[in-house]
C-alpha positions as CSV (number, residue, x, y, z in Angstrom):
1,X,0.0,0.0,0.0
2,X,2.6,2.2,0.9
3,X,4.4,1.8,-1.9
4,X,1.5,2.0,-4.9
5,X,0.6,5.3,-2.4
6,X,4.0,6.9,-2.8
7,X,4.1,6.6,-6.7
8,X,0.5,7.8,-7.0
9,X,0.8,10.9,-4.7
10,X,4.1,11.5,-6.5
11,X,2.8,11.4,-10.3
12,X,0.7,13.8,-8.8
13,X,2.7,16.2,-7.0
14,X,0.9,15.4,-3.5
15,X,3.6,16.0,-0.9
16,X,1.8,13.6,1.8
17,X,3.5,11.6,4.6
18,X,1.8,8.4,3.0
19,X,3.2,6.0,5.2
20,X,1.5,8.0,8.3
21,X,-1.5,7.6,5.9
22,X,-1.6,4.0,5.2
23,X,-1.0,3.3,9.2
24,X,-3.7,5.4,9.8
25,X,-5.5,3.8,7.3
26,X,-4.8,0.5,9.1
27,X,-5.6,1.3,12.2
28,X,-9.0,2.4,11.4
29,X,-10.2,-1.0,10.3
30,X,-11.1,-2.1,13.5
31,X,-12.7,0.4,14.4
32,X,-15.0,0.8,11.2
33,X,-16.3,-2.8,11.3
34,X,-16.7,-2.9,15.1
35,X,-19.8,0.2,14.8
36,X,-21.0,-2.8,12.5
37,X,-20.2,-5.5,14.9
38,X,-22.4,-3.3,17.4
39,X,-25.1,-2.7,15.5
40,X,-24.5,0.9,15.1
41,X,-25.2,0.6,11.2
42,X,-26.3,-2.0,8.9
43,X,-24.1,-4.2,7.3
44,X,-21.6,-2.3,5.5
45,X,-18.7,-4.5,2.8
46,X,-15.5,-3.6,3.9
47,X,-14.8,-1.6,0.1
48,X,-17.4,0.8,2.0
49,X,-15.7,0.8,5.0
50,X,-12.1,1.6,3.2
51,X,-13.7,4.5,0.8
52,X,-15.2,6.0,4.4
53,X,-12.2,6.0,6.0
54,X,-9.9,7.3,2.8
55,X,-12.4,10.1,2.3
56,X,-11.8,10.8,6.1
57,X,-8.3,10.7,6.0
58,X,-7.9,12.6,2.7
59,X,-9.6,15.8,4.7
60,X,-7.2,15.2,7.2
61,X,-3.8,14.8,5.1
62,X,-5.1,17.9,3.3
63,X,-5.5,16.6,0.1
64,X,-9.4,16.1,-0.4
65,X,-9.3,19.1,-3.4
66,X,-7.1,17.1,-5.3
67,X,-8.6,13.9,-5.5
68,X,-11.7,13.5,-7.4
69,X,-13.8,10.1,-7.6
70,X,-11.8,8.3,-10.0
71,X,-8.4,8.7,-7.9
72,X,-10.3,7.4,-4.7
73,X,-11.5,4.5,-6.2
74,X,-8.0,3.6,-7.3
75,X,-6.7,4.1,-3.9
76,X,-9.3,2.0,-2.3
77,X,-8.5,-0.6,-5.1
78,X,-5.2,-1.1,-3.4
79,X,-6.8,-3.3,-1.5
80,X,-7.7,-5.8,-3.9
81,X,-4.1,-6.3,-5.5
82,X,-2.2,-6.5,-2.7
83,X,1.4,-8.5,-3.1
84,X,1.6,-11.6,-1.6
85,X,4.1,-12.9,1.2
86,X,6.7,-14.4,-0.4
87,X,6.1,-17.7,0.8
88,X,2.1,-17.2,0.3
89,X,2.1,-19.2,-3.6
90,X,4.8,-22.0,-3.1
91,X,3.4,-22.9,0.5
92,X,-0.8,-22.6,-0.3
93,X,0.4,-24.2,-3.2
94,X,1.4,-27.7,-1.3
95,X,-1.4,-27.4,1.6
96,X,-3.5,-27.6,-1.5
97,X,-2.5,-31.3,-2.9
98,X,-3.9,-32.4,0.2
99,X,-6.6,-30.3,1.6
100,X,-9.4,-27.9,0.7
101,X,-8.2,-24.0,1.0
102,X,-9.8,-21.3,1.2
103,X,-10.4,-17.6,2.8
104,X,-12.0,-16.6,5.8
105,X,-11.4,-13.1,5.7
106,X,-13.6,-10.0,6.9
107,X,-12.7,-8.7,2.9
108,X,-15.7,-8.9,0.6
109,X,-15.8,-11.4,-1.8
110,X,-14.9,-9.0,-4.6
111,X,-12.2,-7.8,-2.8
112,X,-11.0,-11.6,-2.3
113,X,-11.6,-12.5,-5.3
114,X,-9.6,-9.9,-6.9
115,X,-6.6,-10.8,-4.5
116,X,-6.8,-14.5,-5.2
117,X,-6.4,-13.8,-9.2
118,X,-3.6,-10.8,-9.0
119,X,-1.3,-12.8,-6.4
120,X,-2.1,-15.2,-7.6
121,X,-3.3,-17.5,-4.8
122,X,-4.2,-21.1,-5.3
123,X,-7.9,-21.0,-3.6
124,X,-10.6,-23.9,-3.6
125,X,-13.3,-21.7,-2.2
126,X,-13.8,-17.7,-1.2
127,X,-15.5,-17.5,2.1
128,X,-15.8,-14.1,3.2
129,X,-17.7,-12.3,6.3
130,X,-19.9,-10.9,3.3
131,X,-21.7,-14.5,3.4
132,X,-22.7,-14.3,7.2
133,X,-22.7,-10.8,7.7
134,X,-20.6,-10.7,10.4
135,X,-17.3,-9.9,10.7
136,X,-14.6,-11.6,12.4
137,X,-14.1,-12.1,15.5
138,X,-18.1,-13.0,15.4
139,X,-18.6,-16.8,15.8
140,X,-21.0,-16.6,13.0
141,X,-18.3,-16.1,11.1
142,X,-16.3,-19.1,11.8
143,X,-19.5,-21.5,12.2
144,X,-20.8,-20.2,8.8
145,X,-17.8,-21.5,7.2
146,X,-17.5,-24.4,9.0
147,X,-21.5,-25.2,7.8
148,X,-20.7,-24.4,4.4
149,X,-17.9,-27.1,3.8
150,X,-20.2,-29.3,5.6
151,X,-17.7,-31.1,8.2
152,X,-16.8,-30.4,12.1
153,X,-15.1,-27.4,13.2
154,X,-12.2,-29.8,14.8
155,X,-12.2,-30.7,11.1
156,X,-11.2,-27.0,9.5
157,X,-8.0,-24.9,10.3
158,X,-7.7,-21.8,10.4
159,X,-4.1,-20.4,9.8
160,X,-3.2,-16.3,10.4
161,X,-0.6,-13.6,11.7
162,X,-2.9,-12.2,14.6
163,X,-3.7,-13.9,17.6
164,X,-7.1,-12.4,18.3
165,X,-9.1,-14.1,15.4
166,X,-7.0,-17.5,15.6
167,X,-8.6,-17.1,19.6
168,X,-11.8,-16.6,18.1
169,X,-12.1,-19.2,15.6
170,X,-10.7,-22.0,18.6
171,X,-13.4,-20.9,20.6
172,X,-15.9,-22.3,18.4
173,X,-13.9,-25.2,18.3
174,X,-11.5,-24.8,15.0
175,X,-8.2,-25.8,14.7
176,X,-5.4,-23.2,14.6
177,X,-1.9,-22.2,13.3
178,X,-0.4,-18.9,13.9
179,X,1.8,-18.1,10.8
180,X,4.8,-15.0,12.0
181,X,4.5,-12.1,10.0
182,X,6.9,-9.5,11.5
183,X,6.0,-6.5,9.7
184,X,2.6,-7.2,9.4
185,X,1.9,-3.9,10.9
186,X,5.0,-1.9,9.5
187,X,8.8,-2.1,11.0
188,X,7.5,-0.9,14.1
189,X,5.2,-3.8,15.0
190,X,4.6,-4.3,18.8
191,X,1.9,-7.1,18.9
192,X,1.1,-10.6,17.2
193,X,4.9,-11.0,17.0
194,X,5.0,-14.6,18.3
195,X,1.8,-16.9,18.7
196,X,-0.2,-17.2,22.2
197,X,0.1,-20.1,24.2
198,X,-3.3,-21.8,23.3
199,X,-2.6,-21.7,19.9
200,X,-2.4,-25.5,18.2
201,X,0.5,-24.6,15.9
202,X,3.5,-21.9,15.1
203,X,5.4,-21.7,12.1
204,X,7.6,-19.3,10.7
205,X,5.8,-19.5,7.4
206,X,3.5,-21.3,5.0
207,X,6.2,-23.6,3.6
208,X,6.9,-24.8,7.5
209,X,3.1,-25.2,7.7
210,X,3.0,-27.2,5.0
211,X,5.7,-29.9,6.1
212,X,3.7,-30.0,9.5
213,X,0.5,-31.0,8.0
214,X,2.3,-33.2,5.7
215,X,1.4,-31.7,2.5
């Protein structure tokens, strides 16, 4: 994000701290789906939720006049091609041969699907908190999923870099695998560095995941 940001603001002469931008930006995904979560609004897809915040923070960085509808959209289109981790294709890749994958991610399906093609990420199915309109760390969430590929929640594993959704997802009875992503929230990440003691597995990355399921 930080880095499609920069060339965009500079191939337009926008002298913006975009870094400072796209942590804001961050940080105020949380906070956006949880007046969902609470029922302060009616469901709202997470493209929505992103545009909102953008406009928000484009007032604030100053540079709302120079942006006109066209330029947002392409911002908020970031989020759909996002680069994969490097290990993300070889190691989804293997887990593949042997079992079903797929997303469980608070993204719309859209958004999902976009990512899974531009990556591109070997996907199965596209499960998305769109479906059950709720967002993680609801238990419809997990249980929705869980429903849809018709087996046991002991049965489905959820793998991801933050420990508060793998916690979520174990309490409905999932399996889980915290995957370390260091920068996950920039170089000056303070949380979700190591996995939490309940947690079913650790790995440094996909590819170790993938020799500890055997795939």
């Amino acid at each position: 994000m930080i880095e499609d940001l920069t060339a965009f603001g500079s191939e337009r002469g926008l002298i913006v701290d975009w870094p400072a931008l796209v942590d804001r930006w961050r940080g105020m995904y949380m906070p956006s789906m949880d007046r969902v979560r609470r029922g302060e609004r009616p469901w709202t897809s997470l493209d929505v939720l992103h545009r909102e915040s953008f406009d928000a923070l484009a007032d604030q960085f100053n540079i709302a006049a120079a942006l006109d509808g066209d330029a947002r959209r392409w911002c908020v289109d970031r989020w759909h091609r996002l680069r994969p981790w490097p290990d993300a294709v070889a190691g989804l890749t293997r887990l593949r041969t042997r079992y079903i994958l797929g997303t469980l991610s608070n993204g719309n399906v859209r958004l999902l699907a976009d990512l899974a093609k531009s990556a591109p990420l070997p996907m199965d199915v596209i499960f998305s908190a769109e479906l059950f309109r709720h967002y993680k760390p609801d238990p419809e969430a997990y249980r929705g999923a869980v429903e849809l590929l018709a087996t046991t929640p002991d049965r489905v594993m959820l793998a991801a870099a933050h420990n508060g959704d793998l916690k979520a997802a174990a309490s409905t009875g999932m399996r889980t695998a915290f995957v370390a992503r260091p920068t996950e929230y920039g170089p000056e990440q303070t949380h979700d560095s190591v996995a939490a003691p309940e947690i079913d597995l650790a790995v440094r990355d996909l590819g170790e995941l993938a020799d500890r399921l055997g795939a």
